[in-house]
C-alpha positions as CSV (number, residue, x, y, z in Angstrom):
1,X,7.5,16.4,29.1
2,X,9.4,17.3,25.6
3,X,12.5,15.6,27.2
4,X,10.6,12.5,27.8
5,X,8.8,12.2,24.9
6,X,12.6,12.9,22.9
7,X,12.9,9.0,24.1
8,X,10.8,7.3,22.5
9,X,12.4,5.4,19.4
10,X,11.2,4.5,16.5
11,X,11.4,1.1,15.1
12,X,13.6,0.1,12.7
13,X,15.2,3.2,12.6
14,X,18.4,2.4,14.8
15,X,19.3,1.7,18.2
16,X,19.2,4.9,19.5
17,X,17.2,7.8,19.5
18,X,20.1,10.2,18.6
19,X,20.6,8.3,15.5
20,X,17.4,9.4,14.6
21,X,17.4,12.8,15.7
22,X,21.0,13.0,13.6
23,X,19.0,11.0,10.6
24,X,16.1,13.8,11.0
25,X,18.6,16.8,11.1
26,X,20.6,15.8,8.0
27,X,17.9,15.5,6.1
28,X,15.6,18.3,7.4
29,X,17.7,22.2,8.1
30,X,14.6,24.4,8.2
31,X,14.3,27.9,8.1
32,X,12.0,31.0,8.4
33,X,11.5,32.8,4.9
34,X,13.0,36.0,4.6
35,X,13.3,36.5,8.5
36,X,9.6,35.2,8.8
37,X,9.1,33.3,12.4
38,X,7.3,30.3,10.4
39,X,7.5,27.6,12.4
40,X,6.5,24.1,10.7
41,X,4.3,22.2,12.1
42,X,4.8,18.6,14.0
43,X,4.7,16.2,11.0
44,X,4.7,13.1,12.3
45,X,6.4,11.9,15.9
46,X,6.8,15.1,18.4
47,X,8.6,12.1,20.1
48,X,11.8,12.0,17.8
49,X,12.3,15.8,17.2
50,X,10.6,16.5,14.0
51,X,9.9,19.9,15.1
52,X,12.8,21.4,13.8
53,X,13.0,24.5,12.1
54,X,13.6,25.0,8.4
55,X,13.5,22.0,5.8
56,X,17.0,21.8,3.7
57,X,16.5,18.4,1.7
58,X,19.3,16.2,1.0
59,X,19.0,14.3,-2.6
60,X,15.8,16.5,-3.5
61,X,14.0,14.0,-1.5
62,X,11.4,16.9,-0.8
63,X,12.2,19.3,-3.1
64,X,9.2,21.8,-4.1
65,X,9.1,24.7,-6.8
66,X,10.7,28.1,-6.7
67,X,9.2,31.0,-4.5
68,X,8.0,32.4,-7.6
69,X,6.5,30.2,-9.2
70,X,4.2,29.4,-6.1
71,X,3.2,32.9,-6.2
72,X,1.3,32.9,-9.7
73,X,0.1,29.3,-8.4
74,X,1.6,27.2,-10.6
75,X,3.2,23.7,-9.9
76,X,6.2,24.6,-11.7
77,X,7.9,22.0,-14.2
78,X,7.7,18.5,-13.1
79,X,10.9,16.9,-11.8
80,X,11.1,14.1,-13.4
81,X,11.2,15.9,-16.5
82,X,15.7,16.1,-15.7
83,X,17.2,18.9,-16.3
84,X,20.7,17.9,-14.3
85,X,22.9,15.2,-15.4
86,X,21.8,11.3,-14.6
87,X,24.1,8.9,-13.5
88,X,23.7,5.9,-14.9
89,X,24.8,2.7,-12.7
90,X,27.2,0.3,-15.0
91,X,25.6,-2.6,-15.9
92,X,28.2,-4.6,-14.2
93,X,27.8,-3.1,-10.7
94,X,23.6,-2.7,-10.5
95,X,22.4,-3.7,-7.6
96,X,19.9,-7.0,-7.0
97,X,19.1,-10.4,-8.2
98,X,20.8,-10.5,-12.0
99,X,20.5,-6.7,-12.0
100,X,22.0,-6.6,-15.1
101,X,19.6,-7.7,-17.2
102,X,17.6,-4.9,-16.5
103,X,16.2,-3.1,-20.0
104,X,15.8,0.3,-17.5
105,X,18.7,1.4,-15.9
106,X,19.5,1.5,-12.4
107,X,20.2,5.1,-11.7
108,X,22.2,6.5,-8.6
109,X,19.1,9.0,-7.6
110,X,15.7,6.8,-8.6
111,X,14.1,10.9,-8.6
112,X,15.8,11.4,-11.9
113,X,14.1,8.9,-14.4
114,X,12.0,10.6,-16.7
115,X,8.0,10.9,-16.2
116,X,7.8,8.1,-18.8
117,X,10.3,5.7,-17.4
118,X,8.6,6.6,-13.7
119,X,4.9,5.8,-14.9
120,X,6.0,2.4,-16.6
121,X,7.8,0.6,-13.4
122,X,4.7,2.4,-10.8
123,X,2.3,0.9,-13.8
124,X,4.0,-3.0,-13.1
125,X,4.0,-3.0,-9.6
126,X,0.4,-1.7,-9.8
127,X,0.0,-5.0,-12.0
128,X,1.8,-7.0,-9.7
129,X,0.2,-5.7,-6.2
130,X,-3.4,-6.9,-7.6
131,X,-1.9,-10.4,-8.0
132,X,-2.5,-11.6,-4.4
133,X,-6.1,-10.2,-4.4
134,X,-6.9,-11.6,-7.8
135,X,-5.8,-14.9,-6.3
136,X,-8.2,-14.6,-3.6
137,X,-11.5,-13.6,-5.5
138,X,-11.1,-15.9,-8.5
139,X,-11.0,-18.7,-6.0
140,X,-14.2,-17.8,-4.1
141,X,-16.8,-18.8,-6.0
142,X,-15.1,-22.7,-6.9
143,X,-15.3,-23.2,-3.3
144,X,-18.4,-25.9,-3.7
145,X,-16.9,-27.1,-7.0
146,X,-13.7,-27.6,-4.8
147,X,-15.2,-29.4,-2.3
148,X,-16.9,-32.0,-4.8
149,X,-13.9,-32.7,-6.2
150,X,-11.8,-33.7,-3.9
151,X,-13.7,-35.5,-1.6
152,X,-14.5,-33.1,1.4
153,X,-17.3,-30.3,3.4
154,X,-17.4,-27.0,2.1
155,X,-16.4,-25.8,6.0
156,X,-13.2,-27.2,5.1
157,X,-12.7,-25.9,1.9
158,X,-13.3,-22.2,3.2
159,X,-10.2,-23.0,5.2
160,X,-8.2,-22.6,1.7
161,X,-9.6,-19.0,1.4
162,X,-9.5,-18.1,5.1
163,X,-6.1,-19.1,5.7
164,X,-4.6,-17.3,1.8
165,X,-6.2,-14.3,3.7
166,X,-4.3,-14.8,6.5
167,X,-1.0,-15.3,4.9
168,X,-1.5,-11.9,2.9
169,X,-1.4,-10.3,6.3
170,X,1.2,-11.3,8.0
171,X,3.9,-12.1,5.3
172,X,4.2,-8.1,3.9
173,X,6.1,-7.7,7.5
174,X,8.7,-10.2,7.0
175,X,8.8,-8.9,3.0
176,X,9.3,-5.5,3.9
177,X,11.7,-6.2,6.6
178,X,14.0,-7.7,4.1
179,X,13.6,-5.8,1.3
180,X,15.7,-3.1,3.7
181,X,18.8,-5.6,3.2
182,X,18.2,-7.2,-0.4
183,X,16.6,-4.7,-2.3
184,X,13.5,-4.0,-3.8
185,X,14.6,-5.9,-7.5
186,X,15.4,-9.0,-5.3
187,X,12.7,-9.8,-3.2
188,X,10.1,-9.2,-6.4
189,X,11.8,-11.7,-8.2
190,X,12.2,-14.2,-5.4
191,X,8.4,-13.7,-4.1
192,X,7.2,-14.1,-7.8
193,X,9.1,-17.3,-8.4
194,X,8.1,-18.8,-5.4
195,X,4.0,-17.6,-6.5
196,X,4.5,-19.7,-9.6
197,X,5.7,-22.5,-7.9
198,X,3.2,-22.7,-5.5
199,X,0.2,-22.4,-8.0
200,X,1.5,-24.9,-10.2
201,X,1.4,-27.1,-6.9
202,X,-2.2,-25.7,-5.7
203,X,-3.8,-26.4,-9.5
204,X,-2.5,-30.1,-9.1
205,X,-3.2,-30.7,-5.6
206,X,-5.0,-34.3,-5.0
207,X,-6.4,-33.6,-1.4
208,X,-7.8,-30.5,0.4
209,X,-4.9,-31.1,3.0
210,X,-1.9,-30.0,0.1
211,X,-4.7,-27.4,-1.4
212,X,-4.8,-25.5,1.7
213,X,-1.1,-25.5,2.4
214,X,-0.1,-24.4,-1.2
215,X,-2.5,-21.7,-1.1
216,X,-1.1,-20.1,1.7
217,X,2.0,-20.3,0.7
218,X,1.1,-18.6,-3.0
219,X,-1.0,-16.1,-0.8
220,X,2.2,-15.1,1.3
221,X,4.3,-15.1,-1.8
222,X,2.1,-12.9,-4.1
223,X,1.4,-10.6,-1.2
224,X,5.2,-9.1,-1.3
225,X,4.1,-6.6,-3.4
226,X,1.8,-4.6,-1.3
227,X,4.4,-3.3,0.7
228,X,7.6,-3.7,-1.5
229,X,5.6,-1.7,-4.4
230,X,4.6,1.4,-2.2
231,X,8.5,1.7,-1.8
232,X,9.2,1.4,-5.0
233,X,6.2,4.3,-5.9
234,X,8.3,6.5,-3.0
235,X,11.8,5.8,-4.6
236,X,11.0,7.4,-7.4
237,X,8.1,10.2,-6.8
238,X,8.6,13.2,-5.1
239,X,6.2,13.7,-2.4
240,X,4.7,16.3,-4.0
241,X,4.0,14.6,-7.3
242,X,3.7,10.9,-5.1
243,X,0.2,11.5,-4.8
244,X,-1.4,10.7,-8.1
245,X,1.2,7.8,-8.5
246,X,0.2,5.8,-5.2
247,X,-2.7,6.3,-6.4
248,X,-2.9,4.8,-9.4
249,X,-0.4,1.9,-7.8
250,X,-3.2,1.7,-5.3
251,X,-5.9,0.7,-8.4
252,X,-4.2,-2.8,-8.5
253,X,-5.1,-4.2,-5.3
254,X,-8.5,-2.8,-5.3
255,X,-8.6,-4.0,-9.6
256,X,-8.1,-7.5,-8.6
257,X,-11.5,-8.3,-6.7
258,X,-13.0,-5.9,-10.0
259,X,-11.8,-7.8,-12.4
260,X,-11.5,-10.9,-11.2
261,X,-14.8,-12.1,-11.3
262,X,-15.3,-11.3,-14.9
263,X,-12.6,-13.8,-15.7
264,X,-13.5,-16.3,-12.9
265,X,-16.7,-16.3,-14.9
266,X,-15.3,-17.2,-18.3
267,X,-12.7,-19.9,-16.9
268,X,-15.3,-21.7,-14.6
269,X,-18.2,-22.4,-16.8
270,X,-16.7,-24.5,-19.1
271,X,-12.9,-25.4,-17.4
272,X,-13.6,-26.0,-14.0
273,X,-12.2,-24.4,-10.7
274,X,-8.3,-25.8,-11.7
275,X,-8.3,-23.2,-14.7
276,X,-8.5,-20.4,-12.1
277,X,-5.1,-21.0,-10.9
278,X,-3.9,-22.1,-14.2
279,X,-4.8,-18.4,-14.9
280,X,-2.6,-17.1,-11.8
281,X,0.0,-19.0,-12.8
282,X,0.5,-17.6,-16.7
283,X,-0.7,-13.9,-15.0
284,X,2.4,-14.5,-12.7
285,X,4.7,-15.9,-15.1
286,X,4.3,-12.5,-17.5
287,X,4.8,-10.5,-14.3
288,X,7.8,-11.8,-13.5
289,X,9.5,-11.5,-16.8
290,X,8.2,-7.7,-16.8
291,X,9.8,-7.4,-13.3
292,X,13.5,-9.5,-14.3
293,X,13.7,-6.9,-17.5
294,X,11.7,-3.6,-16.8
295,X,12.5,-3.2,-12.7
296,X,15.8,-2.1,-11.4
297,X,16.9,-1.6,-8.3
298,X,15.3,1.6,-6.4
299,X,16.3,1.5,-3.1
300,X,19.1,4.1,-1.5
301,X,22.4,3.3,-1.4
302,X,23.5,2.1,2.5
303,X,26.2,5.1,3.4
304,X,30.1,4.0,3.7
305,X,31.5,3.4,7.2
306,X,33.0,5.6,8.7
307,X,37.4,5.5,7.7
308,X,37.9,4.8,11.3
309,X,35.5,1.9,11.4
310,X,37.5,-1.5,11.9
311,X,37.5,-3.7,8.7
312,X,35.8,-7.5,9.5
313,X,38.6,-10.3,10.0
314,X,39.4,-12.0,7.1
315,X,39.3,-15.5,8.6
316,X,36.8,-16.4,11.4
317,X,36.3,-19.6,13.5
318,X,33.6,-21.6,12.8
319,X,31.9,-20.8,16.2
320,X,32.1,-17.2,15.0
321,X,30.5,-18.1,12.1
322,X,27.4,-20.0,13.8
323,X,26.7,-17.7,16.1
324,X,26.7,-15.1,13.3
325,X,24.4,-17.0,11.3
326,X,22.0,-17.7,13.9
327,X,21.8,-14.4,15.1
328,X,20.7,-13.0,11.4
329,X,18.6,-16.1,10.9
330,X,16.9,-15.1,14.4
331,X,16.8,-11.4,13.7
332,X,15.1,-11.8,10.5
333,X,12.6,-13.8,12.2
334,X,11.9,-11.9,15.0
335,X,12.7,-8.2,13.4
336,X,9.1,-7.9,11.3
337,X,7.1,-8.1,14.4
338,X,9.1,-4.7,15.7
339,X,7.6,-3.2,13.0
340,X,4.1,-3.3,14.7
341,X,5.6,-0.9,17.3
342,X,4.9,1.8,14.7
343,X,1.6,2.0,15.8
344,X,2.5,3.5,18.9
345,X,2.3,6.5,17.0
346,X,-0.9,8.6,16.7
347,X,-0.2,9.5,13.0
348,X,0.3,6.1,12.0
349,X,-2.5,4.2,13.7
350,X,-5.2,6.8,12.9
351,X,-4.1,6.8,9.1
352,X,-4.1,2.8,9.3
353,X,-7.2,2.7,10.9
354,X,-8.8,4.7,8.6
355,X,-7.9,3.0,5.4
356,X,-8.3,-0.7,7.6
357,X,-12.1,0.1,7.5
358,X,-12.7,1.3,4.2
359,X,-10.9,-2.1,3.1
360,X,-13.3,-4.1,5.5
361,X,-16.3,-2.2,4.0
362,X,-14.8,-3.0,0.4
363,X,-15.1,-7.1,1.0
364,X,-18.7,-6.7,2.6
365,X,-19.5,-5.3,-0.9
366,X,-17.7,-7.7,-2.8
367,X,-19.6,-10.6,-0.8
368,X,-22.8,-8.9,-0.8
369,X,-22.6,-8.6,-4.9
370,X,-22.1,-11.9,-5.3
371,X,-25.2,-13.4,-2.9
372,X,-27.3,-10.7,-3.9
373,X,-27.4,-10.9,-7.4
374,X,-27.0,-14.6,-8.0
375,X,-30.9,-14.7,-6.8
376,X,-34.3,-13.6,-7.5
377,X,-35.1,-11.1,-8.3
378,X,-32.4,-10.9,-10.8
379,X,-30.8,-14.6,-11.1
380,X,-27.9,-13.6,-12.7
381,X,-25.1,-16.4,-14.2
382,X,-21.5,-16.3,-13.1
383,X,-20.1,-13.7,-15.7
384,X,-23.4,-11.5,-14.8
385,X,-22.4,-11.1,-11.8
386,X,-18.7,-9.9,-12.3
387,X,-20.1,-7.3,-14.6
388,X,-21.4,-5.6,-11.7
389,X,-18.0,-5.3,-9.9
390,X,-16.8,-3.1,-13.3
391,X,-19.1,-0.1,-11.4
392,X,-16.8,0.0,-7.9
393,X,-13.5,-0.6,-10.3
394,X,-14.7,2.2,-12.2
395,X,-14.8,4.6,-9.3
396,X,-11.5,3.5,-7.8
397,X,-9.7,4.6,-11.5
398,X,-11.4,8.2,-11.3
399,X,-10.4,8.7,-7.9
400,X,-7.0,7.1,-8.2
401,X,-6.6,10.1,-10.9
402,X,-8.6,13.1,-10.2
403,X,-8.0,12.0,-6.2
404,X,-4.6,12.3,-7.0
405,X,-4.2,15.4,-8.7
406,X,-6.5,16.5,-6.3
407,X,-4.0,15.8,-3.3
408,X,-1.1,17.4,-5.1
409,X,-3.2,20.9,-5.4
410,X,-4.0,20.7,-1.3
411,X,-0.4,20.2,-0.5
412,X,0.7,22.8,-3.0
413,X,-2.2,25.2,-1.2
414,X,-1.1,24.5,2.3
415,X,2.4,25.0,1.9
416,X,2.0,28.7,-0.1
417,X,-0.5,29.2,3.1
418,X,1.9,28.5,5.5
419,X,4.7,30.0,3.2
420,X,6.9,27.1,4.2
421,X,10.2,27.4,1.7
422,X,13.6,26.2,2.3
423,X,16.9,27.4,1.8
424,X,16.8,26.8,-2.2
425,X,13.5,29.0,-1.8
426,X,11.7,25.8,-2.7
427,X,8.2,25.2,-1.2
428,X,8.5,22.6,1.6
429,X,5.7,19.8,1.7
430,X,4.5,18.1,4.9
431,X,2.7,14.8,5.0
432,X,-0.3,15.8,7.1
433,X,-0.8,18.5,4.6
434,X,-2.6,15.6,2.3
435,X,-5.6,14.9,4.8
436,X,-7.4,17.9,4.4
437,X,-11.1,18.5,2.8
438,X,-10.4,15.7,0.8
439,X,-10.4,12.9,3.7
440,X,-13.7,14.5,5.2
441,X,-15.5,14.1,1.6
442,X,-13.8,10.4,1.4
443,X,-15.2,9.6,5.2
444,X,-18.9,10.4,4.5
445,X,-18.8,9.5,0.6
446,X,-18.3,5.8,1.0
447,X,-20.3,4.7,4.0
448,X,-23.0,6.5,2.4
449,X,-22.5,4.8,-1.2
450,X,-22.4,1.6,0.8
451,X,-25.8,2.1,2.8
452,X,-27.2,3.0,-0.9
453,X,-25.9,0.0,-2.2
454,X,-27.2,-2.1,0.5
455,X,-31.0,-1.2,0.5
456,X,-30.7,-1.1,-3.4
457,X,-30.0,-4.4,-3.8
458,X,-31.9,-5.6,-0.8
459,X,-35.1,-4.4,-1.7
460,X,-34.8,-5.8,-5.6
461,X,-33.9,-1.5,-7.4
462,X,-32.8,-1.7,-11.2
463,X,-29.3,-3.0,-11.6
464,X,-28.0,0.1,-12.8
465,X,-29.1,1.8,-9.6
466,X,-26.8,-0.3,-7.2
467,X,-23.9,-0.2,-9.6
468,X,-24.2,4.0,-9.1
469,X,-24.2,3.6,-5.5
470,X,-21.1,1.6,-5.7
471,X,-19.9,3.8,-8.1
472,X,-19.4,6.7,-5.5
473,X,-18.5,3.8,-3.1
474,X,-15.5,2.8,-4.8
475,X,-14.2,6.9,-5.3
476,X,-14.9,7.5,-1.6
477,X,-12.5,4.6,-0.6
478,X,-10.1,5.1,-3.1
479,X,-9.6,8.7,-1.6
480,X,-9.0,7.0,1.8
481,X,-6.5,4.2,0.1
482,X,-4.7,6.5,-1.5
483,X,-3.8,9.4,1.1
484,X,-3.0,6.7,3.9
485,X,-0.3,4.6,1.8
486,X,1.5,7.9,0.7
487,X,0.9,10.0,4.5
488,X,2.9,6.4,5.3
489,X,5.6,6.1,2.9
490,X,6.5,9.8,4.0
491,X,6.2,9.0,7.7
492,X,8.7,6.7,7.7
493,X,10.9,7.9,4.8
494,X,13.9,5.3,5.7
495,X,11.6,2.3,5.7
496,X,8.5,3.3,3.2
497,X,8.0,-0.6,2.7
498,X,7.6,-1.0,6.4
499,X,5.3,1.7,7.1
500,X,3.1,0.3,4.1
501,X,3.2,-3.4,5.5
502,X,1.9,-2.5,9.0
503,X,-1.0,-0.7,6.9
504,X,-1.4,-4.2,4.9
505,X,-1.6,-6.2,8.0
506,X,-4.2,-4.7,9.9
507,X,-6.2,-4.3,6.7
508,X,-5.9,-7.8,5.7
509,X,-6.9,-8.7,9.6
510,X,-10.4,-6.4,8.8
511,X,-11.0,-8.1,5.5
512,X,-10.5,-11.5,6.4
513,X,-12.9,-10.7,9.2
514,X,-15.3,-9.2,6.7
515,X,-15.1,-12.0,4.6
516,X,-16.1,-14.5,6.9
517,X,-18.6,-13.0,8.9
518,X,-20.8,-10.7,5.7
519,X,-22.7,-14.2,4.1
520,X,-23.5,-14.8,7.7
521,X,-24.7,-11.1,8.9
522,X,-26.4,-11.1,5.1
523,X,-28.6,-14.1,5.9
524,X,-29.6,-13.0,9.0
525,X,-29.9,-9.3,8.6
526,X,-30.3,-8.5,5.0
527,X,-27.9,-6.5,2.6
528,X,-29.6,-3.7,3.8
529,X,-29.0,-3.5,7.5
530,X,-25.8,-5.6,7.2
531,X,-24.4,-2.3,4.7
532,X,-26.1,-0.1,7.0
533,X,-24.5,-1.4,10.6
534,X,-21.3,-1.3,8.9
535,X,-21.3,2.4,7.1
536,X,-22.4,3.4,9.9
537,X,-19.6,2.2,12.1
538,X,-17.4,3.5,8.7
539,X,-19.0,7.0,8.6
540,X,-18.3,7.2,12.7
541,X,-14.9,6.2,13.2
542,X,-13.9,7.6,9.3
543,X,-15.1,11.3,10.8
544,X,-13.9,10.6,14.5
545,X,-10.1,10.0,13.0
546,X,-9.8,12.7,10.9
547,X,-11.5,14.9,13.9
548,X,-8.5,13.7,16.1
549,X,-6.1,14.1,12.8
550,X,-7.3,17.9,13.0
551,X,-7.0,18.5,16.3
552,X,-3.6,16.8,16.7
553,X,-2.5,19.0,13.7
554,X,-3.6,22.3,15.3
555,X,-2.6,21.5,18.7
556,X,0.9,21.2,17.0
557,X,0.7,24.3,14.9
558,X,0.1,25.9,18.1
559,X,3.1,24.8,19.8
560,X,4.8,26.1,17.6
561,X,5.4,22.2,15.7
């Protein structure tokens, strides 16, 4: 059974299973301590031989603190604080699009920037990941205005919205797929560029027709970010410090339908639903001189060949040439949708899963705020109304920093429990170490906010009273958010961005489904059994994944990995 499951491969990763095994073997030698038969557990694919024994990490990709310092329990001195020499890249060879403008330099081992330099680029791609989300909920509320103006039904006009969605779900695959070839730097530049260019088209678009098709063009441009910028957060983290830094880069996606009301309700009242994406474009336009000066390239280095390896002829027909060509034009289309295979894998899909729900349940909210409290019995105006999202926005910052630091304790305690060092005596961290007591609290924590929020509001409470329940909403997801995009980035180490973007596309899928189904469900049920069917559905599945999760993990620390 072993010997089957040995041949399964894993996307992306080669064409071969042995390359992977080789892959997982250079960078994993592990070892018992001191003569100790500790085996580590399975940590992601049984399939591909994971269960090796005895961690040695190459390029401190996983490097932990000393044996001694785990001991008095202390996380030892950070790592990005250097304390070995930093090799700076010349500006003249950095890697990316006009890499050598960069302010920050591009450094051979992204692990060695300072704490500093580390928080300022997770900080703008943070920035830059809530772009395509702002772009969709500062649009929402113009729909009507839209429709009036240029000549058409409001059914139609939802298309804009519905099909932005869309494009934020399934472009992240073809983003992250190339990002693996041009680099992190280059494909933020590009897919900002081409989000300016688009917006300036949307906000003077004379029909619904050229509105709709610009739209989804900004939404699959803006939506790069999602994916690249996890990779960029595992570039330069350490997985045992990643934790609180994906989850503060995790605050801009879920800060963008926050705040984006609050502004949509200052532009729209006296500018008119154009001002919106006259907004996107100058917020886009200050991203993407922050990202041309402050973002260098983060991605590994691709090894040498091999000496033996036979150079490329120098001249090639011009059939050569075509066929080449087509083949990467055709494997750069067809490539991204290999990347779904990585749901195959337990790990992966119940993580996705997990966090595809909790982003579902976040739109229902979002919707529900903005019927619920635009009638009696509180008629609030436009900027009223956004207000109310600062309470979820509020709860997705504490989590994003307590959560985090949070995280980084469990893994620390699991690994001193399972006394799990490698040959440098450093403590060895595993990604199913993060879903502990943490993910239980997260799975009942925000169904239950949101089944607060939903009879608060529905029933006509105080204000204040649904903003508290979202309050403990927007923690509980946050917790969820945050553990699945870094147990992701470190399941599929090699391609981070890809492992992130299969996450984004199966969320995306859930909220666009949200989005156009809650106004519906909300007319018919009520906020409060529309929250209710839907926590509930959270609080089951939430709790039945991280049920399997435990049992798969024990099953594995019983077999010995």
């Amino acid at each position: 059974m072993a010997q089957d499951q040995e041949k399964t491969e894993l996307p992306g990763a080669g064409n071969s299973t042995q390359a992977v095994l080789n892959e997982q073997q250079r960078r994993y030698q592990i070892q018992p301590h001191h003569g100790e038969n500790h085996h580590v557990p399975n940590v992601v694919f049984k399939s591909i031989g994971e269960q090796e024994k005895g961690i040695k990490p190459k390029d401190d990709e996983t490097k932990g603190i000393s044996k001694a310092g785990s001991r008095g329990g202390s996380h030892g001195p950070a790592s990005s604080a250097v304390s070995r020499s930093v090799e700076t890249v010349p500006r003249s060879q950095r890697r990316g699009l006009f890499g050598g403008f960069t302010i920050i330099p591009e450094v051979t081992n992204p692990y060695d920037y300072n704490k500093r330099t580390k928080w300022a680029m997770t900080i703008i791609v943070a920035v830059a990941a809530a772009t395509s989300s702002t772009g969709s909920s500062i649009f929402y509320p113009a729909l009507s205005e839209v429709a009036v103006a240029l000549n058409t039904t409001p059914t139609v006009t939802n298309l804009s919205l519905a099909f932005y969605m869309l494009a934020m779900s399934f472009t992240p695959l073809w983003w992250s797929a190339y990002t693996e070839t041009l680099g992190r730097r280059t494909i933020y530049i590009l897919s900002f560029s081409l989000f300016m260019i688009f917006s300036v088209l949307s906000a003077v678009s004379v029909n619904i027709a050229m509105l709709i098709v610009m739209r989804i063009l900004s939404g699959g441009a803006a939506a790069s970010v999602q994916a690249v910028g996890a990779g960029t957060v595992a570039d330069v983290w350490e997985p045992r410090q990643r934790g609180r830094a994906m989850g503060v880069f995790y605050i801009g996606p879920l800060y963008g339908p926050g705040i984006a009301p609050i502004i949509r309700g200052a532009l729209t009242q006296g500018l008119g639903w154009r001002s919106t994406l006259r907004f996107l474009i100058i917020f886009g336009g200050v991203l993407l001189v922050m990202i041309f000066f402050c973002l260098p390239e983060t991605l590994a280095k691709r090894e040498p060949l091999p000496p033996n390896t036979e150079p490329e002829p120098i001249y090639k027909s011009a059939g050569q040439l075509v066929i080449e060509k087509s083949t990467k034009v055709l494997k750069g289309t067809v490539d991204p949708f290999k990347i779904l295979a990585y749901l195959r894998y337990p790990p992966i899909i119940i993580s996705v899963f997990s966090a595809a729900i909790a982003f579902g349940s976040l739109y229902v909210i979002n919707i529900s705020i903005e019927v619920n409290f635009a009638i009696p019995p509180y008629n609030f105006n436009t900027i009223e109304v956004g207000l109310l999202y600062l309470a979820p926005t509020l709860g997705y910052a504490a989590a994003s920093v307590l959560g985090g630091q949070w995280v980084n304790y469990i893994m620390h305690r699991e690994a001193v429990k399972a006394q799990r060092y490698n040959v440098n005596e450093k403590l060895v961290y595993l990604p199913k170490d993060r879903m502990k007591e943490n993910i239980w609290l997260a799975a009942s924590l925000y169904p239950a906010g949101m089944i607060w929020y939903g009879w608060s509001a529905d029933i006509g409470l105080p204000w204040i009273v649904s903003c508290i329940a979202n309050f403990f909403f927007g923690i509980g997801s946050m917790l969820v958010f945050g553990t699945v995009t870094t147990m992701l980035t470190e399941f599929t180490p090699k391609h981070s961005s890809s492992g992130v973007a299969v996450n984004n596309f199966v969320r995306n899928i859930l909220s666009y489904t949200g989005a156009i189904v809650t106004q519906p469900l909300i007319n018919a049920l009520g906020a409060g059994w529309t929250c209710t069917m839907v926590g509930l559905f959270a609080w089951v599945t939430g709790n039945g994944q991280a049920t399997r999760r435990s049992w798969h993990s024990k099953r594995g620390d019983r077999n010995g990995g």
